[in-house]
PAVO-214235 format. One record per atom (N, C-alpha, C): x, y, z; residue in three letters. Coordinates in steps of 0.1 Angstrom, whole numbers, plus 5000, padded with zeros to 4 digits. Example, Ala and Ser with C-alpha at 12.3 -4.5 7.8 and 13.67 -1.06 7.14 Angstrom:
<sites>
513249435078ALA/512349555078ALA/513249675078ALA/512849785071SER/513749895071SER/512950005079SER/
</sites>
This chain:
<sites>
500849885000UNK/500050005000UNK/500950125000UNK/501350214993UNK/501150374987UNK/500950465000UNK/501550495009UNK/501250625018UNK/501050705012UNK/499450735009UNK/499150895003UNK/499351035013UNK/499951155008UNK/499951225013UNK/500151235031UNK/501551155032UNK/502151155052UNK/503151215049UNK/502651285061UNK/503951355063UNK/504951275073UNK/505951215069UNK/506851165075UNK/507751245084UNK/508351225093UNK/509551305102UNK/510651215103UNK/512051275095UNK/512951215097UNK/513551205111UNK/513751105114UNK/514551065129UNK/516151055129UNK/516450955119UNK/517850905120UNK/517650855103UNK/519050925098UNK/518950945080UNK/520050785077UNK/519350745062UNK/520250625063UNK/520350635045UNK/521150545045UNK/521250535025UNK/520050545018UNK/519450445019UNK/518650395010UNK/517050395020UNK/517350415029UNK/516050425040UNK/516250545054UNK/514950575058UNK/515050655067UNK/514150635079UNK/515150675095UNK/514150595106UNK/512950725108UNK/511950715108UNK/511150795111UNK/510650815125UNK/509650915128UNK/509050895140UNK/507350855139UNK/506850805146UNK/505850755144UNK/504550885148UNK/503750835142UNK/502450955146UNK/501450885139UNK/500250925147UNK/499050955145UNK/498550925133UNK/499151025126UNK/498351035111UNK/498850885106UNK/500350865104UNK/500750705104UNK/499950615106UNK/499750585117UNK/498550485122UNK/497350485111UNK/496750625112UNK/495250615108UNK/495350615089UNK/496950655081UNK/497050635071UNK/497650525063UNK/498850525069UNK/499650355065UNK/498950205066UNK/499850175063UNK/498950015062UNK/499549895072UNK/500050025082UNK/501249915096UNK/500449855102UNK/499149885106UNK/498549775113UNK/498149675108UNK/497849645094UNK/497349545085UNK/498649435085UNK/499949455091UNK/500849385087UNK/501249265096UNK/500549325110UNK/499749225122UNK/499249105113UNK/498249135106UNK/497049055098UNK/497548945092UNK/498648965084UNK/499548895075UNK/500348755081UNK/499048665082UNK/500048495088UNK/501548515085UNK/502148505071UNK/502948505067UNK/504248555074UNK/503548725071UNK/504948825082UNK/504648735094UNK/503548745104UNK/504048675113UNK/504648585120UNK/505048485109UNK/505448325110UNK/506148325122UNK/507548405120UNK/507848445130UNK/507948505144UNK/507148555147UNK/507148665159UNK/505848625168UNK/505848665178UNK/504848635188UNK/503648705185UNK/503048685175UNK/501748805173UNK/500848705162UNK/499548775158UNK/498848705150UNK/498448605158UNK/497648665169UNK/496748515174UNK/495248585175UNK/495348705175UNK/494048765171UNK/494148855162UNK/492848915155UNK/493349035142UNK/493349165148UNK/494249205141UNK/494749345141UNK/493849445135UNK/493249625141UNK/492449685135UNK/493349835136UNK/492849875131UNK/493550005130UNK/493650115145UNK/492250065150UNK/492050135162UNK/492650065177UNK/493249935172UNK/493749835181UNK/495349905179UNK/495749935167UNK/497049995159UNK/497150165171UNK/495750175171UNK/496350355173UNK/496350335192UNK/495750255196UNK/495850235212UNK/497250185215UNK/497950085210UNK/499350065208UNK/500050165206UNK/499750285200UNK/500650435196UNK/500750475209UNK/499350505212UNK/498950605223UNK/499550515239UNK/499450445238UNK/500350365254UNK/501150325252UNK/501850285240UNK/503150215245UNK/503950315239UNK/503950345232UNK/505150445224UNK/504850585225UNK/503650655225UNK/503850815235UNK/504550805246UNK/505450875248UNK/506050935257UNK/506650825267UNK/506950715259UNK/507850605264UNK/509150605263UNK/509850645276UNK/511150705274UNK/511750575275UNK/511550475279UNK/512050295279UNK/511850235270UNK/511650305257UNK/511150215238UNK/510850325232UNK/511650315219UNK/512350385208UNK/511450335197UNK/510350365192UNK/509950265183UNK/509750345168UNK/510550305156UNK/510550465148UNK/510350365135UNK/509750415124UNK/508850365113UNK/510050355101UNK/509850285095UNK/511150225083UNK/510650295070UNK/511350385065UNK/510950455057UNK/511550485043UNK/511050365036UNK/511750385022UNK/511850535012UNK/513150575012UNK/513550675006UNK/512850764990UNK/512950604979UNK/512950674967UNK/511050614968UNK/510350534971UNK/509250504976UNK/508750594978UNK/509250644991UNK/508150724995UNK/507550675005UNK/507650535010UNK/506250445019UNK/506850395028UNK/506250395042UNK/506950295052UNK/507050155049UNK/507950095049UNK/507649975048UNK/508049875062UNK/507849945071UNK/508249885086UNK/508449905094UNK/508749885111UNK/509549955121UNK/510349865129UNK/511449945132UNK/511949895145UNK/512649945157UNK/512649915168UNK/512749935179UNK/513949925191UNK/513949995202UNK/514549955214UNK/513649955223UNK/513749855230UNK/512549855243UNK/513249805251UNK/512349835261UNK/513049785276UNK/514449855280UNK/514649985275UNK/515650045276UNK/516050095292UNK/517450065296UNK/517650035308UNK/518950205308UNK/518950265316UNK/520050385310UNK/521250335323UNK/520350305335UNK/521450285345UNK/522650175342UNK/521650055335UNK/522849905332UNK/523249925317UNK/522550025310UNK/522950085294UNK/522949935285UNK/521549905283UNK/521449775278UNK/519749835270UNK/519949725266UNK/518049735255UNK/517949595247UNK/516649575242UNK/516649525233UNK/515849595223UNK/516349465210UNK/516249535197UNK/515149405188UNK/514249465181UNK/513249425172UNK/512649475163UNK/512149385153UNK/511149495147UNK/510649395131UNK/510249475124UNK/509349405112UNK/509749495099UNK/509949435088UNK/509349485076UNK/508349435072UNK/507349465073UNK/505749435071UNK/505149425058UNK/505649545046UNK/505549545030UNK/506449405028UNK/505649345020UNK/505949195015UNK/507149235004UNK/506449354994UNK/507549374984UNK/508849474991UNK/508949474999UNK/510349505007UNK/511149455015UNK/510549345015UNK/511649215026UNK/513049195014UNK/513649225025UNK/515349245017UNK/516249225030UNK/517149165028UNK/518449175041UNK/519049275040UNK/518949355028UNK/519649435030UNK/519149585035UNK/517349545032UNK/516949685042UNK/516849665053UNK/516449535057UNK/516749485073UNK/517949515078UNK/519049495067UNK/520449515075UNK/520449675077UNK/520549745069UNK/520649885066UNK/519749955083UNK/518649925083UNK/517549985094UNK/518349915105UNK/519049855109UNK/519349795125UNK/520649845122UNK/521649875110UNK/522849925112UNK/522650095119UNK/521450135116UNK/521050295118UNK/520550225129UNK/520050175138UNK/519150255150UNK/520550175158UNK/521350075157UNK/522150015165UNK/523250145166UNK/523550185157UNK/524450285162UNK/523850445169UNK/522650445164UNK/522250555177UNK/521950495189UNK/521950385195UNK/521850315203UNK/523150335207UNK/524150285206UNK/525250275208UNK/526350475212UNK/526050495200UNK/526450675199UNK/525750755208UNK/524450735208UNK/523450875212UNK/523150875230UNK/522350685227UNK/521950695240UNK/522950575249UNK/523750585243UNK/524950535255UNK/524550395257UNK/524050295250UNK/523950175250UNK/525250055252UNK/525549995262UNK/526649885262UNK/526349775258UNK/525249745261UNK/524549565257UNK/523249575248UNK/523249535234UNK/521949535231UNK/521749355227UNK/520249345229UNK/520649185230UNK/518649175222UNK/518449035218UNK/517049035208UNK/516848875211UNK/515748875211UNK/515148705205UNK/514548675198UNK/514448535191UNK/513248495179UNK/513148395183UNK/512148305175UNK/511648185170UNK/512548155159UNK/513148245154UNK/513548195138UNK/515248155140UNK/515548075141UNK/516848055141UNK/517948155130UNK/517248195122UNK/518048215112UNK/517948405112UNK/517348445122UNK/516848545128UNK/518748555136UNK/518148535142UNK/519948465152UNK/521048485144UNK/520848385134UNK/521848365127UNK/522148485118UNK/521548575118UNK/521448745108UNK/522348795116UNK/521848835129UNK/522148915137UNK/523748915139UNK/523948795145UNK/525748675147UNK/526648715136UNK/525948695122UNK/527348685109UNK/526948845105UNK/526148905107UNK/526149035100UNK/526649145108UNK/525849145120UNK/525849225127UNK/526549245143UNK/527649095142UNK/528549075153UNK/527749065168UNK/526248955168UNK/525648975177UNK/526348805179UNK/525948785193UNK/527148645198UNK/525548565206UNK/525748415200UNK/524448365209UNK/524748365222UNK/523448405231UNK/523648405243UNK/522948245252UNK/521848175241UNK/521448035250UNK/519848045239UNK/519347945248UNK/518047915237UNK/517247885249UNK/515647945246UNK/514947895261UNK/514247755248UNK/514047655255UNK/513847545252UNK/511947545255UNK/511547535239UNK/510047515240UNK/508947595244UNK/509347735243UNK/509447845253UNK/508047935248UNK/507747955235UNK/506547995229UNK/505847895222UNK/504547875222UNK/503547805215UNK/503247935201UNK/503547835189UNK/503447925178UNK/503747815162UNK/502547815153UNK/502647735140UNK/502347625148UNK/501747545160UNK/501047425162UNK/501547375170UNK/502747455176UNK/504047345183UNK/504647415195UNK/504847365205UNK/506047485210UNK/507447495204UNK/508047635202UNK/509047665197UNK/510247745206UNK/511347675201UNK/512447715212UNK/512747905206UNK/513247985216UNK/513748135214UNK/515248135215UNK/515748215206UNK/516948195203UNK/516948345205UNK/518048305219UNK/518348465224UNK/520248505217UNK/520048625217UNK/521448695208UNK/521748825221UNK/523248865217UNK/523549005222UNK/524749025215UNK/525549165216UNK/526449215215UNK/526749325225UNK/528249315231UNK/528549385240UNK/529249525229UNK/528949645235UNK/529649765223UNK/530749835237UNK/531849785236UNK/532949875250UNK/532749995243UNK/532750055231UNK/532850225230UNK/531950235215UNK/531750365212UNK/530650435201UNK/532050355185UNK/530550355177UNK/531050345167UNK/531050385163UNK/532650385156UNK/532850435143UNK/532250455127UNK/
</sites>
């Protein structure tokens, strides 16, 4: 779906994409809550056990991400498009132990790419890292190969596996936890 006439706010500027900030009009214009909807996208992720509405989309705005100084959650914003095609996040942001975790979705089917995924977590990890003084950022999945992105791309190191840990696709499924320690800002 075409974001007609949003006005986007650039957050954190990247090559080929840009992190936005989320709002209002977003919710009620984009097609981010429909991406909930999508078995598919969700194969992966803990969600998709009830449907997603737009007004279920904009209460998720309004509580968890207004003025949530403990989650960073900023909209994936294809450049020569024009359209969001995603978001991702820090949550659970800790300033005292300088730690977070990191997640998120590309939701447009015709934009699943590693290399916009890589691209969007190379930008928010290093404002994580640079801006808000992050030492530990660490993530989980169901998707092994989730894991395995993070590890060879992104120098994230496995941390353990909770064994059987989510019920998801018929079965329980083990979480395959990741981190990276950052001793100083990158370069």
């Amino acid at each position: 779906m075409i974001n007609q006439e949003i006005q986007f706010d650039v957050f954190l500027k990247g090559d080929n994409l840009d992190l936005v900030g989320l709002t209002e009009e977003i919710v009620e214009k984009s097609n981010w809550y429909n991406w909930f909807n999508n078995e598919e996208n969700m194969q992966t992720m803990q969600k998709h056990y009830f449907p997603n509405s737009r007004e279920d989309q904009m209460n998720f705005f309004k509580n968890e991400i207004c003025g949530n100084k403990n989650k960073l959650q900023l909209g994936i914003f294809h450049k020569i498009d024009q359209v969001l095609i995603g978001t991702i996040s820090l949550s659970n942001i800790d300033y005292l132990n300088r730690k977070c975790e990191i997640g998120g979705l590309i939701g447009e089917t015709k934009y699943k790419s590693i290399n916009y995924w890589l691209e969007a977590n190379r930008i928010l990890i290093r404002h994580a890292v640079d801006t808000l003084n992050m030492h530990r950022i660490h993530g989980a999945s169901i998707a092994k190969e989730v894991s395995i992105f993070y590890e060879r791309l992104l120098g994230f190191k496995t941390e353990g596996i909770l064994k059987q840990d989510i019920y998801k696709n018929g079965s329980f499924q083990d979480v395959y936890l990741f981190a990276r320690i950052f001793e100083s800002a990158i370069n």
